[in-house]
N, CA, C and O atoms as CSV, one atom per row, in Angstrom:
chain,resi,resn,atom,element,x,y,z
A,1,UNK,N,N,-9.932,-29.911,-5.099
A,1,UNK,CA,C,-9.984,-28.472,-4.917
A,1,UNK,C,C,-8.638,-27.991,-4.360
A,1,UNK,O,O,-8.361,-28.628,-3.343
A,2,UNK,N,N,-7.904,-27.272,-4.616
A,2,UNK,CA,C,-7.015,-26.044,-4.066
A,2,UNK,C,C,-6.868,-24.858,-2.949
A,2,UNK,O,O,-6.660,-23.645,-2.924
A,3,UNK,N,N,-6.991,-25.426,-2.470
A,3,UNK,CA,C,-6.527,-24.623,-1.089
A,3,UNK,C,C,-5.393,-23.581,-1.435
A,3,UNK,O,O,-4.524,-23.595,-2.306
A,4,UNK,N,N,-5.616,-22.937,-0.735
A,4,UNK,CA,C,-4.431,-21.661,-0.207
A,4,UNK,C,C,-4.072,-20.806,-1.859
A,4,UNK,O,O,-3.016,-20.816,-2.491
A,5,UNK,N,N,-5.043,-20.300,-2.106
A,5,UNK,CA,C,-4.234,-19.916,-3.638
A,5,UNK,C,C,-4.828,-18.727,-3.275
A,5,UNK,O,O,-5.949,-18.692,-2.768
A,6,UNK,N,N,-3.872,-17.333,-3.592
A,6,UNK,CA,C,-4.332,-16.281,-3.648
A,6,UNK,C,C,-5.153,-15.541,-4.264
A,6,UNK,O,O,-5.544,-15.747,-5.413
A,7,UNK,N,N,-5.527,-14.491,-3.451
A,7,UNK,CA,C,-6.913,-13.936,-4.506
A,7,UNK,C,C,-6.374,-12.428,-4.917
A,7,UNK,O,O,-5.435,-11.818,-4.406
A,8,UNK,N,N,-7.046,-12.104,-5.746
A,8,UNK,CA,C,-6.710,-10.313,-5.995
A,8,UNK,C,C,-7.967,-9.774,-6.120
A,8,UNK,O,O,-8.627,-10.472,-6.889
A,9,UNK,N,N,-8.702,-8.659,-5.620
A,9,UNK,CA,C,-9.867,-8.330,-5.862
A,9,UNK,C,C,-9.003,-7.028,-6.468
A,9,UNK,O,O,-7.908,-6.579,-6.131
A,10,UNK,N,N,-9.782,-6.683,-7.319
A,10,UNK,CA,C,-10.183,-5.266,-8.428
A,10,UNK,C,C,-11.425,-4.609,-7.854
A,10,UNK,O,O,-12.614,-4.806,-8.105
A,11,UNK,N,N,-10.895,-3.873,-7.114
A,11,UNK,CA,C,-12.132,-2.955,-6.555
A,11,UNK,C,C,-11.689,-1.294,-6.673
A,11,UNK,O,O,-10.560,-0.806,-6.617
A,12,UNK,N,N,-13.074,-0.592,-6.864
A,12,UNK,CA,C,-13.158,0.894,-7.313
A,12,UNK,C,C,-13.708,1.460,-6.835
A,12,UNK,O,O,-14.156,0.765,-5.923
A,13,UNK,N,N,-14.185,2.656,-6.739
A,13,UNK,CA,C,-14.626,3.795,-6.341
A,13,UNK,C,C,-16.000,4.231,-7.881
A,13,UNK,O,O,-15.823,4.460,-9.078
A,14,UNK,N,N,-16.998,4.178,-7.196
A,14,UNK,CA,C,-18.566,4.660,-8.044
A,14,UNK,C,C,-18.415,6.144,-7.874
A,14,UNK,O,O,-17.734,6.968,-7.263
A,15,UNK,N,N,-19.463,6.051,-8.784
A,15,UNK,CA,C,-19.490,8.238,-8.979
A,15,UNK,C,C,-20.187,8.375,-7.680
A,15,UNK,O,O,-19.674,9.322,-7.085
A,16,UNK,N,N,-21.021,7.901,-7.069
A,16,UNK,CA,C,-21.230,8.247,-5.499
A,16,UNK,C,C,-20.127,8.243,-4.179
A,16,UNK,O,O,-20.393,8.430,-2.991
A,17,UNK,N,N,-18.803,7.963,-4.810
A,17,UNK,CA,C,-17.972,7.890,-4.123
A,17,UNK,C,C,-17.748,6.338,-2.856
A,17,UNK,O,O,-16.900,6.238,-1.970
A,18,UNK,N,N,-18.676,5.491,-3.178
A,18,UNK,CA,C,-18.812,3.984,-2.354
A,18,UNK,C,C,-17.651,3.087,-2.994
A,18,UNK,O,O,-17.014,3.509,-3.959
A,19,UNK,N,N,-17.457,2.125,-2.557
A,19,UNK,CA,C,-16.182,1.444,-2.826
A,19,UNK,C,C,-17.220,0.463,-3.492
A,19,UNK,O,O,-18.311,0.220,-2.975
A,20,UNK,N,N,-16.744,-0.136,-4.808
A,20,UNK,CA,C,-17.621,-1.307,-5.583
A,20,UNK,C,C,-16.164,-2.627,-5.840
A,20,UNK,O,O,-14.970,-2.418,-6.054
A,21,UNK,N,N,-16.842,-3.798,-5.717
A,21,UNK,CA,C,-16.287,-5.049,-6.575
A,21,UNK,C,C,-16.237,-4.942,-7.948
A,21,UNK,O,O,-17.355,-4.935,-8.463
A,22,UNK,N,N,-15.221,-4.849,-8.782
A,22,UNK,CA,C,-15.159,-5.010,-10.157
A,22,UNK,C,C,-15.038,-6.185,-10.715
A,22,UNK,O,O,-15.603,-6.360,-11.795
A,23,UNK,N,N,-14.156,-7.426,-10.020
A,23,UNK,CA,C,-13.802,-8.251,-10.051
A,23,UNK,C,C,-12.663,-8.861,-9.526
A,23,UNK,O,O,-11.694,-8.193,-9.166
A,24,UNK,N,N,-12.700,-10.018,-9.457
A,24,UNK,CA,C,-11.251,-10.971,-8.807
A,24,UNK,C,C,-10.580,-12.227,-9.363
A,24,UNK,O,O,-11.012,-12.838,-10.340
A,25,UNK,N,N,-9.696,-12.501,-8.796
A,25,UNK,CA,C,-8.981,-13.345,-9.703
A,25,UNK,C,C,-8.830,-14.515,-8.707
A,25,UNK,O,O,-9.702,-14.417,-7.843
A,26,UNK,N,N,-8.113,-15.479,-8.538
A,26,UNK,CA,C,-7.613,-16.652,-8.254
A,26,UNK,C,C,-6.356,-17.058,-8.924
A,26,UNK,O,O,-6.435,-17.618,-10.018
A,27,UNK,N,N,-5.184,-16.829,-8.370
A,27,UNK,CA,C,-4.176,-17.126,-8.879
A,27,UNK,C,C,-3.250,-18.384,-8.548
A,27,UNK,O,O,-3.093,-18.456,-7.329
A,28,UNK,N,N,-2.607,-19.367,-9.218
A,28,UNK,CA,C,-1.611,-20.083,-9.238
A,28,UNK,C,C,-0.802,-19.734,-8.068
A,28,UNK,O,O,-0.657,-20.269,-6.969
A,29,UNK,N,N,-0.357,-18.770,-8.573
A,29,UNK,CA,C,1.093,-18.562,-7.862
A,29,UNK,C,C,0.772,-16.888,-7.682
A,29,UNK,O,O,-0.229,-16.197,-7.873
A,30,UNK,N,N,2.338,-16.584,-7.153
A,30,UNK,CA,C,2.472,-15.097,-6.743
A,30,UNK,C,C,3.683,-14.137,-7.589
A,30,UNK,O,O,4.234,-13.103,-7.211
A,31,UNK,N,N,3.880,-15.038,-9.085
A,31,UNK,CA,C,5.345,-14.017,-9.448
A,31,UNK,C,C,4.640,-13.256,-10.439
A,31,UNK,O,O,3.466,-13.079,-10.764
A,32,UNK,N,N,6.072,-12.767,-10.897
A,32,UNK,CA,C,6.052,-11.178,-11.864
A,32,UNK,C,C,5.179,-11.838,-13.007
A,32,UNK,O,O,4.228,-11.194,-13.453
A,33,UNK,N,N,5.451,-13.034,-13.473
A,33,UNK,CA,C,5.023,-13.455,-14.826
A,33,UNK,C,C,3.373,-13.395,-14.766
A,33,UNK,O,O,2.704,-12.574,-15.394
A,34,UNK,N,N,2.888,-14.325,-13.974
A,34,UNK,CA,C,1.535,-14.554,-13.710
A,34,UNK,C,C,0.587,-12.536,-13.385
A,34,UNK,O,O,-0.280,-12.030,-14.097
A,35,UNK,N,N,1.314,-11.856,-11.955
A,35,UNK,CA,C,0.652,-10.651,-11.674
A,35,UNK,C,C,1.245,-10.155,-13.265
A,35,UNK,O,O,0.534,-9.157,-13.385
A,36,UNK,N,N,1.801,-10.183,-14.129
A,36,UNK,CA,C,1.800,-9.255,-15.732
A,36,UNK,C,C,1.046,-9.452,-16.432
A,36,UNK,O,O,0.588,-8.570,-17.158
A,37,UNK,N,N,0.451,-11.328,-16.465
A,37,UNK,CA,C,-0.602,-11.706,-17.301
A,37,UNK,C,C,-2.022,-11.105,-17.016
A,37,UNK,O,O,-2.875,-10.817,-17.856
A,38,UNK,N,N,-2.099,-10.969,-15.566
A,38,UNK,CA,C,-3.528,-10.816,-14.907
A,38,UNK,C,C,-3.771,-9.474,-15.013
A,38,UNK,O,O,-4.938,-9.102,-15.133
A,39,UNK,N,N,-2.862,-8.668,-14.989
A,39,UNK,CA,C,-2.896,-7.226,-15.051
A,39,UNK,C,C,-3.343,-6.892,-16.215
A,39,UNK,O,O,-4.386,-6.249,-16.326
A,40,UNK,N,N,-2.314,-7.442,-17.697
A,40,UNK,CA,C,-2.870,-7.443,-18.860
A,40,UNK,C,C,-4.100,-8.120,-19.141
A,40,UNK,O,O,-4.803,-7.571,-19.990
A,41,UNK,N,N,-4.447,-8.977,-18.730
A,41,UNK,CA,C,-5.674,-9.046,-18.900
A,41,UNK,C,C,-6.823,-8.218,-18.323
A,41,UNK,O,O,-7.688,-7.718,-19.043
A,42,UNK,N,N,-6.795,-8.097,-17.012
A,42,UNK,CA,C,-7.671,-7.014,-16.507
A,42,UNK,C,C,-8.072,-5.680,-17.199
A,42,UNK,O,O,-9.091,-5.000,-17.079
A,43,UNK,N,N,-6.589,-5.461,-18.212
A,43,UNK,CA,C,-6.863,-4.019,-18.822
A,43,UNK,C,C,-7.630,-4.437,-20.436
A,43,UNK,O,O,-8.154,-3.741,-21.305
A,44,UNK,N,N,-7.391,-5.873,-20.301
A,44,UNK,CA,C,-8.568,-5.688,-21.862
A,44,UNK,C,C,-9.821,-6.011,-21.899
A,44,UNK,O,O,-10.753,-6.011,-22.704
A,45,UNK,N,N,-9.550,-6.362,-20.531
A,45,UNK,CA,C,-11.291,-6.021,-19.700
A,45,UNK,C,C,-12.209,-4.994,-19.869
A,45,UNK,O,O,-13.280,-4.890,-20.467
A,46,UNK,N,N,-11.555,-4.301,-19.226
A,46,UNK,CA,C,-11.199,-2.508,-18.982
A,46,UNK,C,C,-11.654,-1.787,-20.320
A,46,UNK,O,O,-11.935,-0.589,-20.343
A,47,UNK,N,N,-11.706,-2.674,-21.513
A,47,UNK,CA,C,-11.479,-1.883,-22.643
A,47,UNK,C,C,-10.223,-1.581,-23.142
A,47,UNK,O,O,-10.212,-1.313,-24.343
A,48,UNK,N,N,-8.845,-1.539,-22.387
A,48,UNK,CA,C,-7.625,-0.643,-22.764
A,48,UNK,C,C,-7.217,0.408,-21.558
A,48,UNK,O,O,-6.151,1.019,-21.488
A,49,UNK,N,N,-8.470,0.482,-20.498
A,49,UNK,CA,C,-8.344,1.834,-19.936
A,49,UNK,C,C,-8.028,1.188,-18.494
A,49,UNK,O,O,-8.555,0.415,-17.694
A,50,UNK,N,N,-6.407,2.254,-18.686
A,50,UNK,CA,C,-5.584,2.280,-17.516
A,50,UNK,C,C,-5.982,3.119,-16.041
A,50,UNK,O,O,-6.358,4.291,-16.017
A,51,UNK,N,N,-5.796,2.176,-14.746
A,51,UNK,CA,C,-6.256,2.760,-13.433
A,51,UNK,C,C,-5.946,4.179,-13.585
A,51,UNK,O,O,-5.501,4.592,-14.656
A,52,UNK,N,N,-6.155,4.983,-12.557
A,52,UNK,CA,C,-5.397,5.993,-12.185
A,52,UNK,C,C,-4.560,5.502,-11.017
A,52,UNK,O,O,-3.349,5.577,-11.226
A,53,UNK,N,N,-4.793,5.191,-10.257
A,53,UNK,CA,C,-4.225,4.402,-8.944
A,53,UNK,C,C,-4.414,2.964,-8.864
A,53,UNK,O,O,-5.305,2.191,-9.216
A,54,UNK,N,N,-3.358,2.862,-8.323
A,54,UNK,CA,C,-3.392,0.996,-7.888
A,54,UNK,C,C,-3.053,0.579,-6.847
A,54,UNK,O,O,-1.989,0.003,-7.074
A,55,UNK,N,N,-3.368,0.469,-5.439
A,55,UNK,CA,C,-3.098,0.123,-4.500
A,55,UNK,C,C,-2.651,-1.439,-4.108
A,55,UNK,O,O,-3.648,-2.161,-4.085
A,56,UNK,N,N,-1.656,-2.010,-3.854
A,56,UNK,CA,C,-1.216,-3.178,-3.377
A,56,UNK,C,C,-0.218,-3.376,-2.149
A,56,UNK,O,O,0.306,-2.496,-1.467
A,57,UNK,N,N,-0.093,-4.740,-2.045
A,57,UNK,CA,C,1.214,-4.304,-0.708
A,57,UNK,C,C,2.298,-4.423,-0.976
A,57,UNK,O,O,2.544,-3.777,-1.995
A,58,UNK,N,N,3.164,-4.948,-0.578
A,58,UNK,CA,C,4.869,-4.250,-0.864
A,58,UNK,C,C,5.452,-5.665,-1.344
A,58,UNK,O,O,6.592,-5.862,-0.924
A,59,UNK,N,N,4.826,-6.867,-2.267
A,59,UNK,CA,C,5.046,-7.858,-2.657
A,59,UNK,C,C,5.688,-7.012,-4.132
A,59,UNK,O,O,5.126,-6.376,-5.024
A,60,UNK,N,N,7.621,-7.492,-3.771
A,60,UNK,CA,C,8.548,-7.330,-5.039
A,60,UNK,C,C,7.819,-7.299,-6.462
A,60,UNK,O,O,7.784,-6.320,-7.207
A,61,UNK,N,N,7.061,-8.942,-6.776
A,61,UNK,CA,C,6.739,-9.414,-7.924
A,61,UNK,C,C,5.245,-8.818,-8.435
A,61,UNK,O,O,4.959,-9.107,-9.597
A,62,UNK,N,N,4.127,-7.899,-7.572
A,62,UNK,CA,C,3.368,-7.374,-8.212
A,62,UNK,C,C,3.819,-5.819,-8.162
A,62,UNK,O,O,3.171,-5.104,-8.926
A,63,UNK,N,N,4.790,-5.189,-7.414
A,63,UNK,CA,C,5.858,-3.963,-7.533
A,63,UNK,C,C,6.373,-3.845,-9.097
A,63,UNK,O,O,6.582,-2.770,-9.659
A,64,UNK,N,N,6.570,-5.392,-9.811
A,64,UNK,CA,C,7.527,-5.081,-11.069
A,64,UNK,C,C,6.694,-5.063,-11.581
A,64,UNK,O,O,6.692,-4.133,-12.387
A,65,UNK,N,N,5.242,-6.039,-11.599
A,65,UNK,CA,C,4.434,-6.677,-12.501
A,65,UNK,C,C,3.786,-4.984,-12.662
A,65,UNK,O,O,3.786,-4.619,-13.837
A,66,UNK,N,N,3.293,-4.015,-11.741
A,66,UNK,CA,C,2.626,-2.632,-11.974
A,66,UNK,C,C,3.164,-1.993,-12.748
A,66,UNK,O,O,2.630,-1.560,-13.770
A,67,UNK,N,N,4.821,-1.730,-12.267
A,67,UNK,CA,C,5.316,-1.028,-13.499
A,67,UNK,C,C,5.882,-1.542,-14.460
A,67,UNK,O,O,6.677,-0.672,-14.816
A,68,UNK,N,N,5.980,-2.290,-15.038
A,68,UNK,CA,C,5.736,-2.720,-16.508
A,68,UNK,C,C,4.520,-2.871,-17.173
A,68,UNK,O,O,4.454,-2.924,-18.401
A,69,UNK,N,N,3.428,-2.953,-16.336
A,69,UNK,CA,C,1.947,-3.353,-17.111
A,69,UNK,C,C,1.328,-1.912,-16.838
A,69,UNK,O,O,0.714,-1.393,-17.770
A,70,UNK,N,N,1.446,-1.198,-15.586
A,70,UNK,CA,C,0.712,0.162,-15.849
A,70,UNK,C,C,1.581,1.442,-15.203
A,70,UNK,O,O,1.372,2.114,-14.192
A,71,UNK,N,N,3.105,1.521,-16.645
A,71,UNK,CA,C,3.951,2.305,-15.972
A,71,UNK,C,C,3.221,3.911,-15.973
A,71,UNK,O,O,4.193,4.664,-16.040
A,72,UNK,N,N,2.055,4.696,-15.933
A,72,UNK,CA,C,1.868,5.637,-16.134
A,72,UNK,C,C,0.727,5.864,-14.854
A,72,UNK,O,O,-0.044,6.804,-14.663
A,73,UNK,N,N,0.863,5.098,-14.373
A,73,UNK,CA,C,-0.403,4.853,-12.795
A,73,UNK,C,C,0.101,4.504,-11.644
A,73,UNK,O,O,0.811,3.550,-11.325
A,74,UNK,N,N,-0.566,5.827,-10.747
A,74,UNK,CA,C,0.331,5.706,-9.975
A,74,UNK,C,C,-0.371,5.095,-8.920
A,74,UNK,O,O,-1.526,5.234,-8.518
A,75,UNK,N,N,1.010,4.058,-8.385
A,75,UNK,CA,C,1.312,3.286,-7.686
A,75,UNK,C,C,1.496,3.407,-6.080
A,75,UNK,O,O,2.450,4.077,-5.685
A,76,UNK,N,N,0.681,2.828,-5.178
A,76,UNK,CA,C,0.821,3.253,-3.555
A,76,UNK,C,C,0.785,2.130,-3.227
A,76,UNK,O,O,0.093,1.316,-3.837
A,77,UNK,N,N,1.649,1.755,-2.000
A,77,UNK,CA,C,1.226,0.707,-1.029
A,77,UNK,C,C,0.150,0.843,0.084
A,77,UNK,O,O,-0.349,1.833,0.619
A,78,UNK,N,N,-0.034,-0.490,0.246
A,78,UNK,CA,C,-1.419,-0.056,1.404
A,78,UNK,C,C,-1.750,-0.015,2.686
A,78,UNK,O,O,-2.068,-1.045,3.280
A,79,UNK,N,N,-1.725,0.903,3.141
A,79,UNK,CA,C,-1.479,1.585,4.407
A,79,UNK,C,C,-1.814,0.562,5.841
A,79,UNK,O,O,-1.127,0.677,6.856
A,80,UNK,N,N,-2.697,-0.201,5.763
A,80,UNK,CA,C,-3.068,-1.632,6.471
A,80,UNK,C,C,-1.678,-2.588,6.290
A,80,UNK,O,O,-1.238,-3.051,7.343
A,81,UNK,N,N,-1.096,-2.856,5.289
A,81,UNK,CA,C,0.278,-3.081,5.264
A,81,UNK,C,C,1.531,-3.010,5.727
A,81,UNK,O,O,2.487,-3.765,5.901
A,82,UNK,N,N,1.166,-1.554,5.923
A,82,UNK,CA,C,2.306,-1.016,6.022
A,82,UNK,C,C,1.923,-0.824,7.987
A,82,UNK,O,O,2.812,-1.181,8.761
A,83,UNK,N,N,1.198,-0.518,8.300
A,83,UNK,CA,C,0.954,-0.033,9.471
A,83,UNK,C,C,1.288,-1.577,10.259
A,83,UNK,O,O,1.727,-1.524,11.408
A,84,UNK,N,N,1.088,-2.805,9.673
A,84,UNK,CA,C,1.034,-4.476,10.105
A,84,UNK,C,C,2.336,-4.690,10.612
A,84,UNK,O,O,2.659,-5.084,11.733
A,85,UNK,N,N,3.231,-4.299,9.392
A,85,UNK,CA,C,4.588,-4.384,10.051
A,85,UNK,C,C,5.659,-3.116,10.997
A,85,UNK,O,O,6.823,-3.287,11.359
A,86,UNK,N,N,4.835,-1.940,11.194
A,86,UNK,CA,C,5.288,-1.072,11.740
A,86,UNK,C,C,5.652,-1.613,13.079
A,86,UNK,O,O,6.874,-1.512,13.191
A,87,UNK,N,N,5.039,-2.228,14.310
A,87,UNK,CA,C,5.219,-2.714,15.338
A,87,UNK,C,C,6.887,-4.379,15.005
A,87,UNK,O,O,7.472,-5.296,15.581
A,88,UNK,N,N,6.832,-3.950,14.239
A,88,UNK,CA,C,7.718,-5.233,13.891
A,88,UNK,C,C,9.090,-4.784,14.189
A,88,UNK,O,O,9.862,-4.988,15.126
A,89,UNK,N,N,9.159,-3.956,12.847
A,89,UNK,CA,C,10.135,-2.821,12.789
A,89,UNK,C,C,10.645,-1.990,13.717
A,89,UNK,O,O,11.849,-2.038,13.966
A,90,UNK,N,N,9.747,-1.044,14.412
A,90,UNK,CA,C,9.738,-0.073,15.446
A,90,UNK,C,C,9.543,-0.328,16.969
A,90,UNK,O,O,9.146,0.474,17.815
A,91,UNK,N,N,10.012,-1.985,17.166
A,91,UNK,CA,C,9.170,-1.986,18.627
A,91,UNK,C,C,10.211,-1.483,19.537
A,91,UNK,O,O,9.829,-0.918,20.562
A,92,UNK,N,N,11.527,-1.612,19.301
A,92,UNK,CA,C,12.511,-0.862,19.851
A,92,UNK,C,C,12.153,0.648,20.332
A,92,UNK,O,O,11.857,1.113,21.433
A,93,UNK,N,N,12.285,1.141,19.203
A,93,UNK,CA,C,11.229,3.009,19.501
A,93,UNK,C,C,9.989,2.829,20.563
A,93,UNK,O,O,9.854,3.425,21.632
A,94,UNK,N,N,9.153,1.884,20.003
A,94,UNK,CA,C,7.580,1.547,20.930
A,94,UNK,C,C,7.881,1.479,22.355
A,94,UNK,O,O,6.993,1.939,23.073
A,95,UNK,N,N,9.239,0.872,23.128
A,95,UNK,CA,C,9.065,0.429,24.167
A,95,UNK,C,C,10.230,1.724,25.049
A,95,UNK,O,O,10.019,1.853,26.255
A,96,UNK,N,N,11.399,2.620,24.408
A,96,UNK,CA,C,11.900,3.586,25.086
A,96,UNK,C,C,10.943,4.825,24.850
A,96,UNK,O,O,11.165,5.806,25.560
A,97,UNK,N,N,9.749,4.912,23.801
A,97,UNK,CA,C,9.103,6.364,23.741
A,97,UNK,C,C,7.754,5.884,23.948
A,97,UNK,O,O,7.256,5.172,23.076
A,98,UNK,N,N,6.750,6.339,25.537
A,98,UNK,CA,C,5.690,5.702,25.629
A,98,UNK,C,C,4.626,6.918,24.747
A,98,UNK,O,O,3.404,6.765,24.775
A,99,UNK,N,N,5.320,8.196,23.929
A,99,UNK,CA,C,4.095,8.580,22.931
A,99,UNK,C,C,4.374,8.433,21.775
A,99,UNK,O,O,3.720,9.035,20.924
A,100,UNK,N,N,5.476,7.551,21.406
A,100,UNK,CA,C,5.615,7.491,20.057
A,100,UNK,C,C,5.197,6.847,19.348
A,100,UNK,O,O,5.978,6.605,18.428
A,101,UNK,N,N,3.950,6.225,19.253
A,101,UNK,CA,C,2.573,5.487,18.780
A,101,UNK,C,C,1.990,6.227,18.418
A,101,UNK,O,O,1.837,6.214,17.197
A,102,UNK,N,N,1.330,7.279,19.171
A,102,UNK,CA,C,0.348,8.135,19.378
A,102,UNK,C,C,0.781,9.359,17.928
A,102,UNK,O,O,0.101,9.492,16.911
A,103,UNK,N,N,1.895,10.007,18.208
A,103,UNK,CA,C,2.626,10.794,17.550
A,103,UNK,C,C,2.977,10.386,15.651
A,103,UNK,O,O,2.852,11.150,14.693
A,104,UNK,N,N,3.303,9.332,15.659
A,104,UNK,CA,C,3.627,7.993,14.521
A,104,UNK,C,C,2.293,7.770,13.804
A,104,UNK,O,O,2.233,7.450,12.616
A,105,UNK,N,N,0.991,7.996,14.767
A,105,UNK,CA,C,-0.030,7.952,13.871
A,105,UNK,C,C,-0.436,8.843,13.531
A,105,UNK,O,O,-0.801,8.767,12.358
A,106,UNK,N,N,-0.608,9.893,14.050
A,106,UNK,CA,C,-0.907,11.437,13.690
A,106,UNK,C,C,-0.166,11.770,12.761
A,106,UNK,O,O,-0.562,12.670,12.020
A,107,UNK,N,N,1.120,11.151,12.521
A,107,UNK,CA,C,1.913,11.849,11.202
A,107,UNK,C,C,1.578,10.545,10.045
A,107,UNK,O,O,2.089,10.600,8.926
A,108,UNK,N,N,0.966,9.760,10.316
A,108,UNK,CA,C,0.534,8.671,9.355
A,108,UNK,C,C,-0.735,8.805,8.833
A,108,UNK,O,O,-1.116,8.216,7.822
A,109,UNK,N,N,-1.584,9.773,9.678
A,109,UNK,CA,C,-2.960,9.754,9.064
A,109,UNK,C,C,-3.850,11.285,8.947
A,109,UNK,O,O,-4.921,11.578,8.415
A,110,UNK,N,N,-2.688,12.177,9.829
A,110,UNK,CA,C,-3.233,13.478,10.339
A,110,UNK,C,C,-2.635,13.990,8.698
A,110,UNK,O,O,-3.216,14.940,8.172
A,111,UNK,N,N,-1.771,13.490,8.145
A,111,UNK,CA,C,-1.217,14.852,7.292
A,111,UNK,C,C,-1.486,14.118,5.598
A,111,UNK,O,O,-1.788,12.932,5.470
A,112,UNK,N,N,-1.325,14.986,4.506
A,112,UNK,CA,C,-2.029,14.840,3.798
A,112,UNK,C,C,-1.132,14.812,2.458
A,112,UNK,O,O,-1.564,14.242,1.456
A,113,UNK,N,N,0.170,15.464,2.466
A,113,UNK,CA,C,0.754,15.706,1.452
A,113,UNK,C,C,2.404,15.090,1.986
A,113,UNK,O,O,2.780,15.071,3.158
A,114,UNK,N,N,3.045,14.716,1.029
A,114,UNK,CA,C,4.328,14.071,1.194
A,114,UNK,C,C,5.108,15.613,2.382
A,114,UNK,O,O,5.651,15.454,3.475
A,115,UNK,N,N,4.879,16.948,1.648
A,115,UNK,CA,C,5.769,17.773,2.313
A,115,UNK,C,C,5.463,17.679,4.432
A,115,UNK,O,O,6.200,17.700,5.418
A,116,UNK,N,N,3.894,17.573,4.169
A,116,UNK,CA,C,3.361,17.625,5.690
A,116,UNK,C,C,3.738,16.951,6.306
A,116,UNK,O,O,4.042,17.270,7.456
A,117,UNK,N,N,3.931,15.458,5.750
A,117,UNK,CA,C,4.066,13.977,6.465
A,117,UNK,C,C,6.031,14.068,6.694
A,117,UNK,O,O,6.402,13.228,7.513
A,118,UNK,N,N,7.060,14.827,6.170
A,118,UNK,CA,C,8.104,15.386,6.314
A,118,UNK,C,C,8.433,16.006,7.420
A,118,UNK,O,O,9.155,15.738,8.381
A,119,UNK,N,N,7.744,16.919,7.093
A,119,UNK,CA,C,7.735,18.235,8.173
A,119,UNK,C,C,7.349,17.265,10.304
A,119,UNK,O,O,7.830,17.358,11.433
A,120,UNK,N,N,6.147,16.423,9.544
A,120,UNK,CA,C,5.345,15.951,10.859
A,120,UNK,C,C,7.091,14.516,11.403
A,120,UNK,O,O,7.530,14.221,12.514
A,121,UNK,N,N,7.413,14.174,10.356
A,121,UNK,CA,C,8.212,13.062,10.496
A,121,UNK,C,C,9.800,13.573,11.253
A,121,UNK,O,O,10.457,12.987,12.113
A,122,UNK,N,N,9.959,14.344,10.837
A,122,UNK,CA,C,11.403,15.564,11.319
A,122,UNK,C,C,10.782,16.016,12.702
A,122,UNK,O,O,11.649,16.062,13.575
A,123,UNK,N,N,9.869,16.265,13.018
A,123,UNK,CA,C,9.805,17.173,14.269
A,123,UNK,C,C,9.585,15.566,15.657
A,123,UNK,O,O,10.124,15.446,16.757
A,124,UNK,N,N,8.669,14.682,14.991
A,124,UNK,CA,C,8.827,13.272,15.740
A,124,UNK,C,C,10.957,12.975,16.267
A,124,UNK,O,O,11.547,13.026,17.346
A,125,UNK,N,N,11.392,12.707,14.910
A,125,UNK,CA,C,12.587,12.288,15.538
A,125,UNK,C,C,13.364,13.300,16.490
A,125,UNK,O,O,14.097,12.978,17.426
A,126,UNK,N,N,12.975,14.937,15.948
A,126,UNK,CA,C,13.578,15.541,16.812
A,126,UNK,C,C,13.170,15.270,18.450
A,126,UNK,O,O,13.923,15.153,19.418
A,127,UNK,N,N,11.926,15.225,18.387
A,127,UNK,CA,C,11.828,15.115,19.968
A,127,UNK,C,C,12.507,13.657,20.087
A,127,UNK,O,O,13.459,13.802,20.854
A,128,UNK,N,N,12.432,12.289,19.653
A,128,UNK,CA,C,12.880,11.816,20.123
A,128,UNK,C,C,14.730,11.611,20.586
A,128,UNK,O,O,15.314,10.841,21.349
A,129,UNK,N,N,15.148,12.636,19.754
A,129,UNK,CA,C,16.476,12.669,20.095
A,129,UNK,C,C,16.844,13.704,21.330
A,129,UNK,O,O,17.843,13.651,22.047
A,130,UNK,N,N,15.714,14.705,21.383
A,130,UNK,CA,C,15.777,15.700,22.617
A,130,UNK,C,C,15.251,14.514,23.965
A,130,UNK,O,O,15.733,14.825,25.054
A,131,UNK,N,N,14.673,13.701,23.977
A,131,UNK,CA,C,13.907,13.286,24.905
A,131,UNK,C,C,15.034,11.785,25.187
A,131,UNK,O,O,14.904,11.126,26.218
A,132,UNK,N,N,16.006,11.447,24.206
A,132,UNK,CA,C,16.992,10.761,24.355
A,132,UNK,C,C,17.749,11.157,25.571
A,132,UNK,O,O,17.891,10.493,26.598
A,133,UNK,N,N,18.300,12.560,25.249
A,133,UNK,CA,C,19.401,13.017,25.710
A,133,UNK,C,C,19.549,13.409,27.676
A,133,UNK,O,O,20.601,13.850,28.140
């Protein structure tokens, strides 16, 4: 048996709006070649019929493998992801601004549209450059 081999679940959204299992995979490996095969296959699963959205994390080789296999769907990373390595990145900020956690999430989850999450992201650094000084 094989240990450590990655999985991909294919999961959706029902007309009741509940999150469902569609299916999953078990993969070899993790490159562009393999996530292009699985993708193409998934879609002749599918019938032919392309996601509307595809959520994954910020792995290069399923980044290329999406847009070449479903360049017309759009593509997000996933916010559990992204939020994992935020403390990684930002702990510098985390440890001179004791609300800039607090603030960082409110503009990560309070706002709704790219312009809001702008607007919310500009007024964060401003204070932190007023609160620098």
């Amino acid at each position: 048996m094989l240990y450590k081999m990655p999985i991909v679940p294919f999961t959706g959204v029902n007309n009741h709006y509940q999150s469902i299992l569609f299916g999953c995979a078990l993969l070899w490996d993790e490159t562009q070649e393999t996530f292009e095969w699985l993708l193409c296959t998934w879609q002749e699963t599918m019938f032919g019929v392309m996601p509307r959205t595809i959520i994954t994390d910020q792995d290069a080789a399923i980044t290329k493998a999406v847009a070449n296999v479903f360049s017309y769907c759009a593509h997000h990373f996933c916010m559990w992801h992204i939020e994992k390595k935020i403390p990684e990145y930002l702990s510098h900020v985390y440890r001179h601004f004791d609300d800039f956690k607090t603030k960082f999430s409110k503009c990560l989850h309070g706002t709704t549209t790219p312009e809001e999450f702008e607007v919310a992201w500009i007024d964060i650094i401003r204070n932190l450059q007023f609160e620098r000084k």
